[in-house]
N, C-alpha and C positions, 0 to 999 in steps of 0.2 A: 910630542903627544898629539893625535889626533884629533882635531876640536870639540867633535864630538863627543867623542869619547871623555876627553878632559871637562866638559863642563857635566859629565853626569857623573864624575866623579867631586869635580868639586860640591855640587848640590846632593849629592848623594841618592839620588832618584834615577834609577837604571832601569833599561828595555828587560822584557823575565829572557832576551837572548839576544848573544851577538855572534855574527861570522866575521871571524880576520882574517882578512887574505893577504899573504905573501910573504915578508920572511918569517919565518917560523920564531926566530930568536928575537927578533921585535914583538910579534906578536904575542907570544909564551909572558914576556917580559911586562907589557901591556895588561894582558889578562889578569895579573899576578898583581900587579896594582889594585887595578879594580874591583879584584876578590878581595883583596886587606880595605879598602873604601867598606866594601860590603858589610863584612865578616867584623869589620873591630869599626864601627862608626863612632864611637866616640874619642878615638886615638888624635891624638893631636898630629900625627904625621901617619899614611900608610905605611911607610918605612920601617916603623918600629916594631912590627907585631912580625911573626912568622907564622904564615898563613898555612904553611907545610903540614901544619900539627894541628889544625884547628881539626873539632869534628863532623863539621857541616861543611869542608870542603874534600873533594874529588879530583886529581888530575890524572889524565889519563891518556896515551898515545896508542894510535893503531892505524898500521898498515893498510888492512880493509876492513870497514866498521862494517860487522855482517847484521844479519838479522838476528842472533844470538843475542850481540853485543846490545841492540836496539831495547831489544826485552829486558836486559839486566838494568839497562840506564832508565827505563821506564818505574821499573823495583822501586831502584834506589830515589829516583826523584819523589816518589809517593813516600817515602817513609818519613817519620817526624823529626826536626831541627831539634838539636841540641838546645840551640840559641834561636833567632826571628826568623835567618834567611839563609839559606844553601845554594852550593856555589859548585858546578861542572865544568872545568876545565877539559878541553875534549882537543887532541891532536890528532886530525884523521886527515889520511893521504887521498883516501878513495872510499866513496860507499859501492855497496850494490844497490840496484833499484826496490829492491824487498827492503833494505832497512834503512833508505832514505825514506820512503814513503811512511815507513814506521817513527820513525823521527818527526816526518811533519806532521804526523796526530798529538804525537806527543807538546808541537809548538804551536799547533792547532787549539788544544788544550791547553793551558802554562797553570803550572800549579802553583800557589799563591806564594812567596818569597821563594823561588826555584828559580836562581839565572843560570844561563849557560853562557858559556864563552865557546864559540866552536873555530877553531883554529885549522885552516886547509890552503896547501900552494896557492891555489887560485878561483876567482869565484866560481868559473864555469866546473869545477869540480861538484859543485851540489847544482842539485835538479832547481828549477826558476819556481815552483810552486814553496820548494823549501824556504829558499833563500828571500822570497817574499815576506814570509813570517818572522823574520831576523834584522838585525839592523848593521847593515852590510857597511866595514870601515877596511876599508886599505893602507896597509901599511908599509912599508919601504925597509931599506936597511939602515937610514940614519938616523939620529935623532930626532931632526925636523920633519922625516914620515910625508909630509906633504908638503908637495913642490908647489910651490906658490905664484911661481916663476910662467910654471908651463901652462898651457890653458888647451882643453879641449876644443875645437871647432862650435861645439855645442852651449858653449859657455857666451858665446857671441850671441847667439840665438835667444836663449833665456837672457839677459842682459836688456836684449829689444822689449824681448816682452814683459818682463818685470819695472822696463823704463817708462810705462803704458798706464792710467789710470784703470778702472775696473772694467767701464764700457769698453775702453779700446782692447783690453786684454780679450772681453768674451768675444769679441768680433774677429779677431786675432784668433781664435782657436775654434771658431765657425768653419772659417778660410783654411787654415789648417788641417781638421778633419776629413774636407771634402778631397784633398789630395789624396793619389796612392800611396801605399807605405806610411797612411795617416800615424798608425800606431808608432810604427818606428820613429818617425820624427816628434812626437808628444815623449814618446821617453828619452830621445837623446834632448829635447830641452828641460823636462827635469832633471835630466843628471846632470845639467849644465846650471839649472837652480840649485841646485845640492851645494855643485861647486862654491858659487857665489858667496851664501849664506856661511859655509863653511870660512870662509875668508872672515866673514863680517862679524865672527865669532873674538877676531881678534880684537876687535875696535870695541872700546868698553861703553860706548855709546849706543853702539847699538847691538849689543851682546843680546840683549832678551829677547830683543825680537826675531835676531836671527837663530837663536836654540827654540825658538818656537814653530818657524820655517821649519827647521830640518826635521823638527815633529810632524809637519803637518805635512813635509815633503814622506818621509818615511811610511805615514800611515795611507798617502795616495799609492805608494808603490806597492802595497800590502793589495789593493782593488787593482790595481791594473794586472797583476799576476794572473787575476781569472780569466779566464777564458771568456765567459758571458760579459766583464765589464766594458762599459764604455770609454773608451780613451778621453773622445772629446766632451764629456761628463765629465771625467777626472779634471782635466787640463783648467775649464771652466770654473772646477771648483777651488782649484789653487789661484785661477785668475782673481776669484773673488775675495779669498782669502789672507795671500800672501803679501808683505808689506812693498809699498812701492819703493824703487833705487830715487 
């Protein structure tokens, strides 16, 4: 199970959408979890319930989600819940740019208990403005999902700077910014803070504060997607934020 994923299942407080990427049968499997968390919250086990049947759940596979398909899930997400909260299971191989962009209004917008689970080979399959508005987890083909083992280059970097009190962090992403390719290197040390905290999820010590990180890491990547925002804004703002290693 994905940490992230697992701890918003065990508190039962979910993103209104997520993107899984990569094997289809983990991710399907994952999703289907999380919709029985949703959908039967007072179940002593998600296991028990068969989410299949419920009425405020949806799943659904397609080859290329066109603009048709965009409008029909927009219907369907407006309409009213049986029960509190409604649940889209979405298997899509490929959008067109007409109904990806119609999709990010729709997550632009999130209708009040409407989560989606959007399941695709890979992240660069959906456009970066989408994938912004989502809460992007990677999945693997084994159980463990995440190799804990391997470590991005990036992971070093964020490491430094999260070992830094708050003045040295801002000063640290001053220096930063003034470099070329300022942006690119401010996102490859967050995704190397994602990593981290995502670790730190295991350790019951400091469980809270790292599902708080990844909140706070999730919602900087939501701003950096715009075109207008500031990186070394953002960067700063996690300096300030995020708890020291």
């Amino acid at each position: 199970m994905h940490p992230l994923l697992k701890i918003h299942i065990e508190q039962k407080q979910f993103h209104h959408a997520y993107l899984l990427c990569g094997d289809a049968e983990t991710c399907r499997e994952r999703a289907l979890e999380a919709a029985k968390a949703i959908l039967f919250p007072s179940s002593t086990s998600v296991f028990d319930e068969n989410v299949n049947v419920h009425p405020d759940f949806l799943h659904q596979k397609f080859e290329l989600f066109g603009i048709d398909d965009s409008r029909e899930l927009k219907a369907r997400a407006a309409g009213r819940a049986v029960g509190g909260s409604r649940v889209f299971v979405l298997e899509i191989f490929s959008f067109n740019m007409e109904s990806a962009n119609a999709m990010l209004k729709l997550m632009e917008e999130p209708v009040p208990g409407v989560h989606f689970f959007v399941i695709v080979p890979s992240e660069e399959t959906v456009i970066p403005t989408l994938r912004s508005r989502m809460a992007v987890i990677q999945l693997g083909g084994s159980t463990s999902e995440l190799d804990l083992e391997v470590e991005p280059p990036s992971v070093g970097k964020a490491e430094e700077f999260l070992k830094n009190p708050p003045a040295k962090r801002v000063a640290m992403a001053k220096k930063i910014s003034e470099k070329d390719g300022a942006k690119k290197e401010i996102t490859e040390i967050i995704n190397g803070m994602e990593v981290i905290f995502e670790k730190l999820i295991f350790d019951n010590g400091k469980r809270k504060a790292a599902a708080n990180a990844l909140e706070e890491i999730q919602k900087s990547r939501r701003f950096l997607a715009d075109r207008g925002s500031s990186a070394k804004m953002i960067l700063e703002h996690l300096a300030l934020t995020l708890p020291r290693l």
